[in-house]
N, C-alpha and C positions, 0 to 999 in steps of 0.2 A: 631891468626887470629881474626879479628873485624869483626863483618855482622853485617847491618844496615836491620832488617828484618820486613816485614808489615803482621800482622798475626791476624786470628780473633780471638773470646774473647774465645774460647775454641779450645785445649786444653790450660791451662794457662801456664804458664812462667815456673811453677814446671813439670811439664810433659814433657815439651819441652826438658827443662834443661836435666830431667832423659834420655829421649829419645838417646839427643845427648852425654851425656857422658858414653852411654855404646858400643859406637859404637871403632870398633877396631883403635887403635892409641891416641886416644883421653885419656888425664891425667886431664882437668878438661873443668867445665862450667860455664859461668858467663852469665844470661840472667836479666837485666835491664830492666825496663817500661820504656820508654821516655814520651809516650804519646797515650791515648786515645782515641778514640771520637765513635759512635752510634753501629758502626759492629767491629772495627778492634784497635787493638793497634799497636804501633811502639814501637820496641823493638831492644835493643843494646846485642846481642852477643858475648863473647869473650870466645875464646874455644882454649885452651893450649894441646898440646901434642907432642910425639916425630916422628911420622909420620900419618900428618890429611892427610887425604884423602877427599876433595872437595868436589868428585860426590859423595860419600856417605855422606857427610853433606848435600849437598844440598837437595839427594834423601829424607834422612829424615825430613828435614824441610818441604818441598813439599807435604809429606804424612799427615802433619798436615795442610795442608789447608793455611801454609803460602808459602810467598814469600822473597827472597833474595831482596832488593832494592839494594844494593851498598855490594861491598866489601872495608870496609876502611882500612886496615889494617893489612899488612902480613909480619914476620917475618921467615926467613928459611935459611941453612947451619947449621953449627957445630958449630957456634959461636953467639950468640945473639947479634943485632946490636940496638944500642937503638939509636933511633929517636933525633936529637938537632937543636936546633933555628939556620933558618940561616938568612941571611939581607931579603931573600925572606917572611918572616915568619911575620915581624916586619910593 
């Protein structure tokens, strides 16, 4: 799962990170800086595991005083489906 999340300067990336990878289902976290500016960063999300549970990501991110902008990205079943170029893409 990808999340496109707009969060203020604390707590940082590392917190969040810890935050969200101890929650049940979750096998790991990847939190990204995009972008900066006066109160808040933009931060890219990617969080692997064998059964994420949503409302509990979202709950936690929420308790840090961020917010979810976009869900870009979701993979799920019993077979990993990888993403390919189509004419639409080009």
């Amino acid at each position: 799962m990808v999340l496109d999340v707009l969060k203020p300067h604390h707590p940082t990336i590392v917190e969040l990170a810890r935050k969200l990878s101890v929650l049940e289902g979750v096998s790991g976290v990847n939190c990204t800086l995009e972008e900066v500016d006066q109160e808040t960063e933009s931060i890219k999300i990617t969080i692997e595991g064998s059964a994420l549970d949503f409302d509990a990501i979202e709950s936690a991110i929420s308790e840090t005083g961020a917010v979810i902008h976009s869900v870009d990205s979701v993979s799920a079943g019993k077979k990993m489906v990888e993403e390919v170029e189509t004419p639409q893409d080009r």
